[in-house]
C-alpha positions in Angstrom: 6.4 20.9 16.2 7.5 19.9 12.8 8.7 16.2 13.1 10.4 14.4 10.2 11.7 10.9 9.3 14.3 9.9 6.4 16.4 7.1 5.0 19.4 8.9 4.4 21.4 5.6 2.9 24.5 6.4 4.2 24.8 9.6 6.6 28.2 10.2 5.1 27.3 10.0 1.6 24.3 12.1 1.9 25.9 14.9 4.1 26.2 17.6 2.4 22.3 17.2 0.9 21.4 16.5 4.8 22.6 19.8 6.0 21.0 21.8 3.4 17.5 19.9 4.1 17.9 20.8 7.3 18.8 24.4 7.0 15.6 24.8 4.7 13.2 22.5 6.1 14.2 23.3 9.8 12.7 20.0 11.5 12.0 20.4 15.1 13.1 16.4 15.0 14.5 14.3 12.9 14.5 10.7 12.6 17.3 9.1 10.8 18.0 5.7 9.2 20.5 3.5 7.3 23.2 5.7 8.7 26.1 3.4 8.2 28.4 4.9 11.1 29.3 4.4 14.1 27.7 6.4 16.8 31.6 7.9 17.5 31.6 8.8 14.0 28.3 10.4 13.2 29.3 14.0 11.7 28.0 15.8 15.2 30.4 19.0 14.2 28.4 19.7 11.2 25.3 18.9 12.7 25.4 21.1 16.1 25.8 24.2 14.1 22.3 24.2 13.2 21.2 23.6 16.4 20.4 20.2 16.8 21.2 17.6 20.0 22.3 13.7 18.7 21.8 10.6 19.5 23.1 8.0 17.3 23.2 4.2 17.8 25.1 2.4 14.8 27.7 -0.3 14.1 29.2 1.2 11.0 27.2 -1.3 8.6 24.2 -1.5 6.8 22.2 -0.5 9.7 22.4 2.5 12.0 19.5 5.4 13.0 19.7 8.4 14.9 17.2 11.3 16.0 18.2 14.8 15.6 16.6 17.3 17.6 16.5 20.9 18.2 13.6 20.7 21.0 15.6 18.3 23.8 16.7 14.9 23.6 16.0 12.9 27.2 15.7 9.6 28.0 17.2 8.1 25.3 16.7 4.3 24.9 19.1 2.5 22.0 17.5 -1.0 20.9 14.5 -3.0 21.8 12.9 -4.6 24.6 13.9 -8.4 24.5 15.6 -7.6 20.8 16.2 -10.4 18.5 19.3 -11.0 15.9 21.1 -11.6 12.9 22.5 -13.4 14.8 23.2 -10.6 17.3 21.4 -7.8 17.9 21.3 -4.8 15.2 21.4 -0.8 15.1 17.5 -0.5 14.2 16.0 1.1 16.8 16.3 4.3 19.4 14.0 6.0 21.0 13.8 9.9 23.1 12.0 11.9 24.8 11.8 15.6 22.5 10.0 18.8 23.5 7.8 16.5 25.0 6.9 14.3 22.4 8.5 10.8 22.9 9.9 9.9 19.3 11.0 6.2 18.0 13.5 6.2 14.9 13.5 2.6 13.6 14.7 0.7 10.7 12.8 -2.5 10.4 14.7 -5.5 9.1 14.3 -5.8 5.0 13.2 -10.0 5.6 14.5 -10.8 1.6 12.0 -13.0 0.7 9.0 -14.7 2.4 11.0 -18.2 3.9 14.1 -16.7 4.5 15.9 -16.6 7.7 16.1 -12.9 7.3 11.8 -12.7 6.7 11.6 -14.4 10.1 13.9 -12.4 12.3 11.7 -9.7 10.6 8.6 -10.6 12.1 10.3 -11.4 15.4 11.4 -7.5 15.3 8.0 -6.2 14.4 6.9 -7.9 17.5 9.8 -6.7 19.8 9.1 -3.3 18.5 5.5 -3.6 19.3 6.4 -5.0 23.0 9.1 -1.9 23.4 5.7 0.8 22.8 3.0 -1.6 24.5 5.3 -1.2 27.3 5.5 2.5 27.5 2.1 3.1 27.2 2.1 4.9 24.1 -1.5 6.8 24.3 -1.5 8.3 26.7 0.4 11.4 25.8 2.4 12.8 22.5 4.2 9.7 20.7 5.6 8.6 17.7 7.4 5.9 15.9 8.6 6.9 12.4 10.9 5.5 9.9 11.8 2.7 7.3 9.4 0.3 7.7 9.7 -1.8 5.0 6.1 -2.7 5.2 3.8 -1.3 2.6 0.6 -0.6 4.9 -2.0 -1.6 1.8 -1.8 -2.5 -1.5 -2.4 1.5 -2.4 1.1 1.7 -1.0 2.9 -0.1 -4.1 2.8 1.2 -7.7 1.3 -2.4 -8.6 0.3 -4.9 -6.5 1.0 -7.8 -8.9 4.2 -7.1 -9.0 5.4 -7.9 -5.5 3.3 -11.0 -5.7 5.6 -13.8 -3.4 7.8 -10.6 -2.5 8.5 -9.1 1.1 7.0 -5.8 1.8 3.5 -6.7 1.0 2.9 -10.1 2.9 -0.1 -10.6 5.5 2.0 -11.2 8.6 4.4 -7.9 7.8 0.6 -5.9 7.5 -0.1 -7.9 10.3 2.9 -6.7 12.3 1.6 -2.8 11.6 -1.6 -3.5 12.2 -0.2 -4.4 16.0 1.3 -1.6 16.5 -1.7 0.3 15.7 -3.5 -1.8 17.6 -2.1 0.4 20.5 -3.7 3.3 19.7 -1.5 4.6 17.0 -2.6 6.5 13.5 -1.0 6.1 10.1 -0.3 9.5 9.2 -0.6 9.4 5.5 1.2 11.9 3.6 -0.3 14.3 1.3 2.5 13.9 -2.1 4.0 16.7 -3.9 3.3 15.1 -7.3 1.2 12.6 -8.6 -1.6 11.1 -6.6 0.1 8.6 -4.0 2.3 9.1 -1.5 5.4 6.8 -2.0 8.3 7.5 -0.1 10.6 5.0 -1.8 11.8 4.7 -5.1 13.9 1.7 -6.6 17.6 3.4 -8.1 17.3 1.1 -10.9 15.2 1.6 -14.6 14.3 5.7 -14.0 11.8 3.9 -11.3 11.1 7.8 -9.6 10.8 9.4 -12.6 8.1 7.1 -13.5 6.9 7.1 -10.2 6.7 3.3 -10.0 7.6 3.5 -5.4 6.0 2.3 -2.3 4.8 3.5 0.8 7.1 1.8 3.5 8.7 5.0 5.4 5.8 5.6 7.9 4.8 8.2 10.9 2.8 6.1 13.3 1.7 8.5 15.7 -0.9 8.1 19.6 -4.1 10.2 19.2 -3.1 13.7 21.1 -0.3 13.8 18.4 -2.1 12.8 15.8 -5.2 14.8 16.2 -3.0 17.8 16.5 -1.8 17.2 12.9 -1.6 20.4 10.5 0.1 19.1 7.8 2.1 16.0 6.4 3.9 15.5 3.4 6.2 13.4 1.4 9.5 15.8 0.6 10.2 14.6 -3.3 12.1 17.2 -3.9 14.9 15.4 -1.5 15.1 12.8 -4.2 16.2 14.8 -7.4 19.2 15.8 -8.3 22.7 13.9 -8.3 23.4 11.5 -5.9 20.1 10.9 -3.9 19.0 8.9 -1.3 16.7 6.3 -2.5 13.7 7.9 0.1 12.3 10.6 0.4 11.7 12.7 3.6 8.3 12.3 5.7 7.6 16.1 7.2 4.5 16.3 9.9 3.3 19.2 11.2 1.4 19.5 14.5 0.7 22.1 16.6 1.1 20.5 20.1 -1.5 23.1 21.8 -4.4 21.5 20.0 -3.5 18.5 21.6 -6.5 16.3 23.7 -4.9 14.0 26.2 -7.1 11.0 26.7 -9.5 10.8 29.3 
């Protein structure tokens, strides 16, 4: 199975770049974020042609994710166990069941700045995400959550630490949210990058920050041991953020051949 995750930053802006990513990098599933459609108004037409089942879960703002899939798409669950909002619950987080591999696409709350309103629902997310794969048992067969995290795991993750001092993305109870989830029996799959020597998958559109490669980390695969241990390859797709136009992420691609998969004992 090849399994991919990407902040697209507007599904409608980014179309014509998605569909050629997908005809060349042929994910078995993609997860989405930052769509910024409606679920009646994600661009299925240009999508089914290339073989790939929907489902979309978005309000037509700033939010929105969807999983793409070319294996199955079953059981699909749109928004969190016991979900907080801003004020009301957002389009962050759906969840399916795909060539038998169950597969969250989430899009974690930015949180602005550490005392803000926003940083708090945030945490409160992290938690109900955490509660949503406590509660399906997530290790005991193929499972992943991927996406925009907006959590930098460590301080490898940022180009320099000392300069996200008193900034989101880097605090100890955002880490500490992660470290929940792996807390379940989930791996970091780290990336192997295509250039330089870290694996950032973000890159601010301001000051020629990708060319100097001055990213983060925060677009994450978190994935139970019999998918994990069945990993062949994972990278971070650069190449997805040249060229005119770009999203501000890059792609996430993980390979994993599913027959070398151990379920627990």
């Amino acid at each position: 199975m090849r399994l991919a995750t990407w902040n697209v930053n507007s599904v409608s802006s980014r179309l014509p770049r998605l569909l050629e990513w997908l005809e060349r990098t042929r994910p078995d599933v993609l997860c989405l974020q930052e769509t910024k459609c409606t679920a009646e108004t994600f661009p299925y037409d240009e999508v089914h042609p290339l073989g790939y089942q929907v489902a979309a879960h978005g309000d037509g703002r700033w939010n929105g994710v969807a999983l793409l899939s070319r294996v199955g798409l079953a059981d699909v669950s749109r928004g969190l166990r016991d979900e907080p909002g801003f004020p009301g619950p957002e389009s962050r987080a759906i969840g399916a069941t795909c060539g038998g591999v169950r597969v969250w696409s989430v899009y974690v709350p930015n949180g602005r700045e550490p005392g803000h309103d926003h940083y708090a629902y945030k945490l409160y997310w992290l938690t109900a995400l955490r509660d949503t794969v406590a509660a399906e048992s997530p290790s005991a067969s193929p499972y992943a959550v991927c996406g925009d995290f907006n959590v930098a795991p460590t301080d490898d993750d940022v180009f320099d630490p000392t300069a996200f001092v008193g900034s989101t993305h880097v605090t100890p109870p955002e880490r500490a949210g992660l470290a929940a989830l792996r807390d379940l029996g989930l791996t970091d799959v780290v990336p192997r990058p295509l250039k330089y020597d870290r694996p950032f998958t973000y890159w601010d559109y301001r000051a020629g920050m990708f060319h100097r490669n001055l990213g983060m980390r925060i677009d994450l695969v978190y994935a139970s041991a019999p998918l994990a241990g069945a990993v062949t390859d994972a990278y971070v797709d650069r190449e997805a953020r040249k060229g005119k136009g770009p999203s501000d992420h890059a792609p996430v691609v993980v390979d994993a051949d599913l027959s070398l998969s151990v379920q627990p004992t």
